[in-house]
C-alpha positions as CSV (number, residue, x, y, z in Angstrom):
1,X,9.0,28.1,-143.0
2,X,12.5,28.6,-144.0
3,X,15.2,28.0,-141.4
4,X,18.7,30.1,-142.1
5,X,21.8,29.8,-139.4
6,X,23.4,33.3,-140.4
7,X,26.7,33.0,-138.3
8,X,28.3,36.3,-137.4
9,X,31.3,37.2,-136.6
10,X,32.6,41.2,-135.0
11,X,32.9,43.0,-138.9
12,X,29.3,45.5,-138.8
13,X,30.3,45.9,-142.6
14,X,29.5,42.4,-142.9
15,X,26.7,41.5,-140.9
16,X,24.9,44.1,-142.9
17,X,25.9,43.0,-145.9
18,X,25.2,38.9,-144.7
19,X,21.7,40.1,-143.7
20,X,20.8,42.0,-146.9
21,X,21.9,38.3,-148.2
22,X,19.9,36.3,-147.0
23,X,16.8,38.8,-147.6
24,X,17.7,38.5,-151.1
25,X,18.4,35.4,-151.7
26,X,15.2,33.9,-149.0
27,X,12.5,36.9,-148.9
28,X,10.8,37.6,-145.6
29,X,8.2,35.9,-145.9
30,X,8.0,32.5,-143.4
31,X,11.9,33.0,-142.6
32,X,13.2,32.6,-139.6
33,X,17.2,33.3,-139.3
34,X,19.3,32.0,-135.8
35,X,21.6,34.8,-135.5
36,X,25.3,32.5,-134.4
37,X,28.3,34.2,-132.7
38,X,31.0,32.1,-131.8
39,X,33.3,33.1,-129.1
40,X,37.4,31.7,-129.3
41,X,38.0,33.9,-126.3
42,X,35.6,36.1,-123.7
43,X,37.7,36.9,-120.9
44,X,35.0,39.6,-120.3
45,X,32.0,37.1,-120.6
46,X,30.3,39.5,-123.2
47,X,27.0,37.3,-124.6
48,X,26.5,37.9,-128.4
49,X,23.4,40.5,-127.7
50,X,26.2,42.8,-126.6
51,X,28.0,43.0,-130.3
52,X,27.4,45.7,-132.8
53,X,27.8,43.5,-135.7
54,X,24.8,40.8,-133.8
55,X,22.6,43.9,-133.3
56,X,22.8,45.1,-136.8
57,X,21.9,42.0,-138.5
58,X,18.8,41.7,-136.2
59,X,17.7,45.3,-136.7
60,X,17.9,44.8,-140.4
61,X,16.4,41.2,-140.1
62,X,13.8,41.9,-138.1
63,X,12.6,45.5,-139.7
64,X,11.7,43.6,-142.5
65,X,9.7,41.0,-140.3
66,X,12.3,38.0,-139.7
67,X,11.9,35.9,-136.8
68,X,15.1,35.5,-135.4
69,X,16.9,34.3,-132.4
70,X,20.2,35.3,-131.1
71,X,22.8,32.6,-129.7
72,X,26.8,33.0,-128.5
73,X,28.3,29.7,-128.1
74,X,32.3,28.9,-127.1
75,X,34.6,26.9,-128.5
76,X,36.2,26.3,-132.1
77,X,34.0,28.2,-134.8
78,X,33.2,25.8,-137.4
79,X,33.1,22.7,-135.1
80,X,30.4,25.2,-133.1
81,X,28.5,26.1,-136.4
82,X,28.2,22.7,-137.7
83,X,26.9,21.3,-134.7
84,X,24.4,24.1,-134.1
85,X,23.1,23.6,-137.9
86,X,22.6,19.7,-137.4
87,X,21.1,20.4,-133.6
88,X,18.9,23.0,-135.0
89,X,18.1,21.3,-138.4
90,X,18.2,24.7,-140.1
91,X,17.6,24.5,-143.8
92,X,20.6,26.7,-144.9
């Protein structure tokens, strides 16, 4: 089993296009791909679920038979990445 961290950001354009990635460069097969949104600011308290660019990348994800889990985190982006890739132990 392959273990991506596929962070997204708010661009649809490229959540598709960071999806079809990782299909191409990982297959479907035994890949599972934590879907990571980062939030600098949420005055509204939106959870990463809500975004267009999140959904996308599932839908694509899993219509070709990806595991994946969603999670929003706050704080700085790459500090929040990093840590959720060594937490995790993801394998890209």
């Amino acid at each position: 089993m392959t273990r991506v961290l596929l962070s997204i950001d708010n661009e649809e354009s490229r959540a598709r296009s960071q999806a079809n990635t990782v299909l191409d460069l990982f297959g479907a097969d035994d890949l599972t791909v934590d879907l990571l949104h980062v939030f600098e600011d949420n005055p509204e308290g939106a959870t990463a679920q809500q975004l267009s660019s999140v959904r996308r990348a599932k839908e694509i994800l899993e219509g070709e038979g990806v595991e994946v889990t969603v999670q929003g985190e706050s704080g700085n982006p790459p500090e929040r990445i990093i840590d959720h890739a060594d937490a995790e132990d993801v394998d890209a």
